[in-house]
N, C-alpha and C positions, 0 to 999 in steps of 0.2 A: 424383481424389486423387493418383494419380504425380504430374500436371500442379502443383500447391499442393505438391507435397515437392520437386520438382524448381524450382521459385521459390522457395522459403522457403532450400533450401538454397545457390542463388546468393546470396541474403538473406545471410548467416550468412556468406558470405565475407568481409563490409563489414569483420565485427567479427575476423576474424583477426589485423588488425595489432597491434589493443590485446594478444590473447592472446601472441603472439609474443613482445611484447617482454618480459610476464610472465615468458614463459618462458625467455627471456634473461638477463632481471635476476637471476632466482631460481636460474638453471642450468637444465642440460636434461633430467638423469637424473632420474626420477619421486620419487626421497624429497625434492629439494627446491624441485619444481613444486608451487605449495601454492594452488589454486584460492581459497581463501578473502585471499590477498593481496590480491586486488579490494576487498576488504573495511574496507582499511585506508586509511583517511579522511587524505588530506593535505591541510593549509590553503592555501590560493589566497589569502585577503585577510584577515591573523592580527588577530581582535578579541577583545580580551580585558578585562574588565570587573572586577580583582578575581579572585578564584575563578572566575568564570563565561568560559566560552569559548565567544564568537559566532562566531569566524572562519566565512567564508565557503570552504567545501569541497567538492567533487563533489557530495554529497545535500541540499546546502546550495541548490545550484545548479539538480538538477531540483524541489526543493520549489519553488522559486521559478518555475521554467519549469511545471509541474503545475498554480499557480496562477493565472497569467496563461492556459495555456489552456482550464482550468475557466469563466473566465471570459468567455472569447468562445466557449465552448459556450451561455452562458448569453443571451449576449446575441446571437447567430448563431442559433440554433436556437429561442429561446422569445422575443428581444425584437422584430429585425428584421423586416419583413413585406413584401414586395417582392409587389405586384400583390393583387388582390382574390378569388384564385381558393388555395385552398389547394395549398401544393408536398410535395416530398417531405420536402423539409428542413424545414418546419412541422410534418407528419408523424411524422417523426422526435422534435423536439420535444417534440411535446402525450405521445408515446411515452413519453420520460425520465421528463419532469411525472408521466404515469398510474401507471410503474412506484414511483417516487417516493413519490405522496399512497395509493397504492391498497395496495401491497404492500408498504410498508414505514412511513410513519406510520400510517395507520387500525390497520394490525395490530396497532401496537403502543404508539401514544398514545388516552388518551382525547379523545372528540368536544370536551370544551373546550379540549384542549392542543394542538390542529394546526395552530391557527392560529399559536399562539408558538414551536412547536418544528418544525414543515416546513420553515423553511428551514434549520434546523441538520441535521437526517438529511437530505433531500435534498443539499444542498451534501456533507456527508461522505459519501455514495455518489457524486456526479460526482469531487470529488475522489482520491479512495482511486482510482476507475477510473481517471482521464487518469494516475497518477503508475503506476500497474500497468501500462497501456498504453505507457507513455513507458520503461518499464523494458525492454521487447521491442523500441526501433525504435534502432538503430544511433546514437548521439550523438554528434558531437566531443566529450564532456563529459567525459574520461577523463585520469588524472594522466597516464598516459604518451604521450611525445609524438615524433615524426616529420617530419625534416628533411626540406620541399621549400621547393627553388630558394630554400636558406640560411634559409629562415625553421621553425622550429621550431613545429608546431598538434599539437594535442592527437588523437590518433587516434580513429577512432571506437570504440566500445565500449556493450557492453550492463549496464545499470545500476540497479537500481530503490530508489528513495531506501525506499521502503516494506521492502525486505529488510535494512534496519537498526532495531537495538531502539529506539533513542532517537526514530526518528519515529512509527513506531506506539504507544511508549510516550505520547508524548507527544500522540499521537490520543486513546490511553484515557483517558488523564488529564483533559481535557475532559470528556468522555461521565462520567466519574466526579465531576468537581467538579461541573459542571449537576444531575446525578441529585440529588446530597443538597442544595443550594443550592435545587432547585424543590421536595421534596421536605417542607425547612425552611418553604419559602413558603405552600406549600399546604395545610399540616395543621397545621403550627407544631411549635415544637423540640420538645416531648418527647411529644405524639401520635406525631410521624415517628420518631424511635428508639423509641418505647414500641413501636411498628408492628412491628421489628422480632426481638421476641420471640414467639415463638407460645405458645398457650396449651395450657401443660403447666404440673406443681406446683412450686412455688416452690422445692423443696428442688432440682430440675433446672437452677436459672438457673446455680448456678457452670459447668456442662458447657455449656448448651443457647448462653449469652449470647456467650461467647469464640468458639466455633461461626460463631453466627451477625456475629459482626465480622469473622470469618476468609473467611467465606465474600462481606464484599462486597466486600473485598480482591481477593478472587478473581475478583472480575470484573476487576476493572482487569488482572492479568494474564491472563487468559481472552483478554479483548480485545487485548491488545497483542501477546503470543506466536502466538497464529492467524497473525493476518496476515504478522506479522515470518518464521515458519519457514515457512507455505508459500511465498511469494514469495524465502526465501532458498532452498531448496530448488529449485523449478527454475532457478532460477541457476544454482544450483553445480554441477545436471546435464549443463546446455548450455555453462556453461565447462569442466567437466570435458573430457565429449567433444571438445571444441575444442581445449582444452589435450592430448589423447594424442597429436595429429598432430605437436605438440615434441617429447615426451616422449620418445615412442618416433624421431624423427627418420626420417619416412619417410610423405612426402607422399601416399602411394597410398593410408595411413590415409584420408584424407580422404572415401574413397569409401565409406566404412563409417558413420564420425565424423559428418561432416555433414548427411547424413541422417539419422542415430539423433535429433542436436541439433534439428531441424528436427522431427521426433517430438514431443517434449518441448517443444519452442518451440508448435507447434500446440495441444499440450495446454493450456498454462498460456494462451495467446492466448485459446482459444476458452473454457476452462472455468473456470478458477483466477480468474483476473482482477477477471470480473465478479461469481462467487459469492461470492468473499473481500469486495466492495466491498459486496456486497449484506447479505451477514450483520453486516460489523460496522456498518452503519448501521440493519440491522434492530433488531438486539442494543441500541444505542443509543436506540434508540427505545423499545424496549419495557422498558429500564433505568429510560428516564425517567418513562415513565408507570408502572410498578411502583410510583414513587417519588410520584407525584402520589395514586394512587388502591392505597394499600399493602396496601386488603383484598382486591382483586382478584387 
């Protein structure tokens, strides 16, 4: 265990430079060191549509990088087959696949809906993991940037496009349009809302009706806020601690800081990551089959 705090904490040194200049820009005394400045999305490539803003920005950037390595998980680990004898990495694999079909649709789709909806909960757990995972590993992806030999590169920095509202808003939002769209298809429009009243006396429908529309509202934020504050949360621990080593201006911090970070890094690495990826494709799953088979 020293051994992995004492790596991780070399780890953790990549991303000092992004913190620095934070704390630079912002000042050095602690009221206007404000760790959530990382937060603040600047455009790299300004697309704008109208009312609508596409520009291409920092989480703009690991969405896109999250997807493309999603992607050669997919085809690396479950398409590729290199020799007649099964490897580690097929292993690994067929792993994803079981965690996938076993623990996450069967649980919570019905037997006729796995076929049409595994690869939508499957894909939303690999993806939600690599963009978690890619959130923990040092990136040049960061606004702030640093002069070598006259050219100006983006420093490296820790990032997770998932600890903003707009991309896990915009995961739930799926998971919610699918649920009542297959929901409509399977039962038909007013069986699937009639579904949604349980059977109490009529004179209860003004209270029991608002209730239950409020409540599938409430998934859609259920699902987006999960994920969006725990992954902004250990962020803001491990910039924190990063950021006292400015604050307080006194490098010998670091021998306290970095290790605490690396604490919190290990937590979120080993624990946070994958159970956050896991629930809301479970969630998803069992959303949508709630919606297929509403007596259940």
């Amino acid at each position: 265990m020293t051994r992995r705090i004492a790596a991780l904490s070399t780890f953790f040194l990549l991303a000092l430079p992004a913190v620095a200049l934070a704390a630079e820009e912002n000042g050095t005394d602690e009221e206007k060191f404000n760790p959530a400045s990382e937060w603040t999305l600047h455009e790299w490539i300004p697309i704008h549509l109208g009312p609508i803003d596409m520009s291409i920005n920092k989480a703009v950037a690991y969405l896109l990088l999250g997807a493309l390595v999603s992607c050669l998980i997919g085809i690396v680990f479950m398409r590729v087959k290199v020799g007649s004898e099964p490897t580690r990495r097929q292993a690994l694999g067929e792993t994803i696949y079981e965690v996938a079909q076993v623990q996450v649709a069967e649980q919570g789709l019905p037997t006729k809906a796995i076929g049409r909806w595994f690869p939508y909960v499957a894909t939303l757990m690999i993806f939600i993991w690599v963009i978690n995972m890619l959130g923990f590993i040092p990136l040049p992806l960061s606004d702030e940037k640093v002069t070598i030999a006259g050219v100006k590169v983006p420093t490296l920095a820790l990032f997770a496009a998932t600890s903003t509202l707009s991309t896990t808003l915009a995961l739930a939002l799926m998971t919610f349009v699918f649920t009542h769209v297959e929901g409509i298809r399977a039962n038909g429009t007013w069986k699937y809302f009639k579904s949604w009243i349980p059977d109490v006396p009529k004179a209860m429908y003004p209270l029991i009706v608002p209730l239950e529309i409020l409540g599938q509202f409430m998934r859609l934020i259920s699902l987006s806020v999960r994920l969006y504050a725990n992954m902004l949360a250990g962020h803001m621990l491990i910039l924190t601690f990063l950021g006292l080593i400015f604050i307080i201006e006194n490098v010998l911090l670091a021998v306290i800081a970095v290790p605490a970070a690396a604490v919190f890094y290990l937590f979120e690495v080993v624990i946070v990551v994958s159970i956050q990826a896991y629930i809301f494709a479970a969630l998803s799953a069992i959303y949508i089959g709630s919606a297929i088979e509403p007596e259940h």
